[in-house]
N, C-alpha and C positions, 0 to 999 in steps of 0.2 A: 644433149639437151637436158636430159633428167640428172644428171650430174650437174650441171650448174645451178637446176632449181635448186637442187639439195643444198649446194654451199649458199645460196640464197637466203633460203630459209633459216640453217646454221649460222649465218651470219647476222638475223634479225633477233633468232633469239638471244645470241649472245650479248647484241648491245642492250636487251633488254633485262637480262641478268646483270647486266655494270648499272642500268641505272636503277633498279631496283636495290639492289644492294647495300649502297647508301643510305638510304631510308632505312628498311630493315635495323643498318647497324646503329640508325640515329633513336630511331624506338627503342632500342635495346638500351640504349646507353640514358634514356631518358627515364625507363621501369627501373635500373639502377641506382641510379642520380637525383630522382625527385623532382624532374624539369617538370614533369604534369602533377600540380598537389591541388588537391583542396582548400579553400581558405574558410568553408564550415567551422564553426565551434567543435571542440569534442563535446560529447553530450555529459552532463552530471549527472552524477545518481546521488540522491538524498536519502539517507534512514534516520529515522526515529528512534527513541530509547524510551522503554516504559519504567514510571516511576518503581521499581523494585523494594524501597525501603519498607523492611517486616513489620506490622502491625505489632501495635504494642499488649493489644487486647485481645489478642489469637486464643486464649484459655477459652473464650466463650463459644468456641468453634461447635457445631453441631455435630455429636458422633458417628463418624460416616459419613458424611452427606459429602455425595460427589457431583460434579456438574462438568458437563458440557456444552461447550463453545460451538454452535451450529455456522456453517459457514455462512458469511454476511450478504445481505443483499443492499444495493444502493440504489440511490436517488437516479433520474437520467442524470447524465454528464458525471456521474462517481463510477464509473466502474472500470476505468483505466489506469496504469500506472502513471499518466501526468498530473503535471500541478496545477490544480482550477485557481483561475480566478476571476473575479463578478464583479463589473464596471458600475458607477453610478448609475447607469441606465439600462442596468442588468443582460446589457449583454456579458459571455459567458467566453473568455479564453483559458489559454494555457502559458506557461512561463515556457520559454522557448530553450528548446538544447536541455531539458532537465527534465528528471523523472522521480517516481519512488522508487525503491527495487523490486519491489510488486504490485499489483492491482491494488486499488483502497481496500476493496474487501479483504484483501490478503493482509494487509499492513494491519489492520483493524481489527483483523481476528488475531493474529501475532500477537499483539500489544494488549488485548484484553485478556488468552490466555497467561500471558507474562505479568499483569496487573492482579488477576486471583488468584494466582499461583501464589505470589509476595503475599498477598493480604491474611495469610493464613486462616481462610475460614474456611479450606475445605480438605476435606483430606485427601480428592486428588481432584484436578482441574484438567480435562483433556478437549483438543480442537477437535474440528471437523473431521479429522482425515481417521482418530483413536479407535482401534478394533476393540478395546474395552467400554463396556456401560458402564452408565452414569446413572444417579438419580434422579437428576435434575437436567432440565435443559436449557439455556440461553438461545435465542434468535434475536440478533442484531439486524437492523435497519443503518445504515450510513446514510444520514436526509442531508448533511451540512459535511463540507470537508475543504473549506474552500478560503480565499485571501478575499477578501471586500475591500471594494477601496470607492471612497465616500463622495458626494457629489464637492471638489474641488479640494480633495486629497489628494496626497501624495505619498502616504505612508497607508499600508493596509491593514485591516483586523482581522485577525483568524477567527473564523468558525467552526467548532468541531458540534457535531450535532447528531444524538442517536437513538432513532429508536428503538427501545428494547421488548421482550415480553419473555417472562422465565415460568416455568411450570414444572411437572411431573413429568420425565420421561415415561413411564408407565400409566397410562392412562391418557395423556397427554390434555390433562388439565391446567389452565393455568393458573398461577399463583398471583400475579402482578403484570402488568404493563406501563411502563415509566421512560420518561425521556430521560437520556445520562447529557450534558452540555459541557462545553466550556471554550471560552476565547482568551486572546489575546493578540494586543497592539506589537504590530512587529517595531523595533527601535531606530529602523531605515527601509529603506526601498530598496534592499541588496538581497537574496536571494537568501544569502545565510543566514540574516536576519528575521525574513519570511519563513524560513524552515524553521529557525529554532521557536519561532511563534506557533509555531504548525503542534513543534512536539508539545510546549507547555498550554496549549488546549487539549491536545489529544489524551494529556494525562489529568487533565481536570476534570474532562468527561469521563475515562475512565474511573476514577478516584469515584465519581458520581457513580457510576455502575456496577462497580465491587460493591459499595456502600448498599444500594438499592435491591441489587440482588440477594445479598445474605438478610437483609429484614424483611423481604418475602421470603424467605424460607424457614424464618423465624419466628414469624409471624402467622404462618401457615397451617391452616386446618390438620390434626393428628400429627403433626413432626412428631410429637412426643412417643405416639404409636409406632415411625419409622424408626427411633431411634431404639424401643426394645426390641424392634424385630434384628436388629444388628446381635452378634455375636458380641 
């Protein structure tokens, strides 16, 4: 009697191994093959390039004088690597499957130390992250970063938009507070077209904030004092 249950049971399992089996090897052959895909977008990544071309008027650089790029703070809805953008009736999305390669504060700080760097007014320009002092400091604001598109548009306008305030790293006085701007109309409602909109404000505000920044420091109560105290 207990010998038959056994082939019983031996006999259930096995027909349960043949029809498993099948499945199994259809799974298999499907992680192989591609039978189960996605029809999602790959996601884009978008960078920017900062205006680099050397100032032609670098002779009038301040001796010594160094600055640092403090890491950015943003507006709500700026602090992610997506692409904003602001409907006629200000609600507030994103361009879908596309990104920066970093956070706006990150892309922001990037592109302005790569902005002062070119401009040659300083004899060294370092970001956030730089284990050497500076004399000077920058604190960025990102208020604007975003595509506007207008009541019964179809093409958007970049806004690039930033608060700045530069001082004394020592003492931590400040020298000036000034907004650095700049826009531009993108040529279509295509993404590459919106990016390359994106970079040519991004560098008109900066262009703004190199400029801004070195005539407060030139401007500045005793520079003259800093620059004897230089070797």
């Amino acid at each position: 009697m207990i010998a038959s249950i056994r082939r019983e049971t031996g006999r259930r399992r096995a027909r349960r191994v043949q029809t498993l089996l099948p499945l199994l090897l259809l799974a298999t052959a499907a992680g192989c093959t591609g039978l189960f895909h996605s029809d999602a977008r790959p996601e884009q990544v978008y960078f920017l390039r900062a205006n680099t071309l050397p100032r032609s008027d670098a002779a009038r650089t301040p001796a010594g004088a160094s600055v640092r790029v403090a890491h950015p703070a943003a507006a709500p809805g700026r602090e992610s690597a997506q692409i904003v953008l602001v409907q006629a009736d200000r609600r507030m999305g994103f361009y879908s499957a596309s990104r920066w390669p970093a956070t706006v504060p990150e892309v922001v700080e990037a592109l302005a130390v790569e902005t002062l760097r070119a401009s040659g007014s300083w004899q060294s320009v370092e970001d956030s992250a730089s284990p050497f002092p500076s004399d000077f400091l920058l604190q960025i604001t990102v208020r604007r970063f975003e595509a506007e598109y207008s009541e019964g548009g179809h093409v958007p306008e970049v806004h690039v938009t930033l608060d700045c305030v530069i001082g004394r790293r020592e003492g931590r006085d400040v020298l000036a507070s000034f907004v650095a701007e700049g826009s531009s109309r993108a040529a279509a409602n295509k993404l590459s077209d919106v990016t390359a909109a994106f970079e040519i404000a991004a560098n008109a505000a900066l262009g703004s904030l190199s400029e801004q920044s070195f005539a407060a420091i030139r401007n500045a109560p005793e520079r003259k004092g800093l620059e004897q105290r230089r070797p």
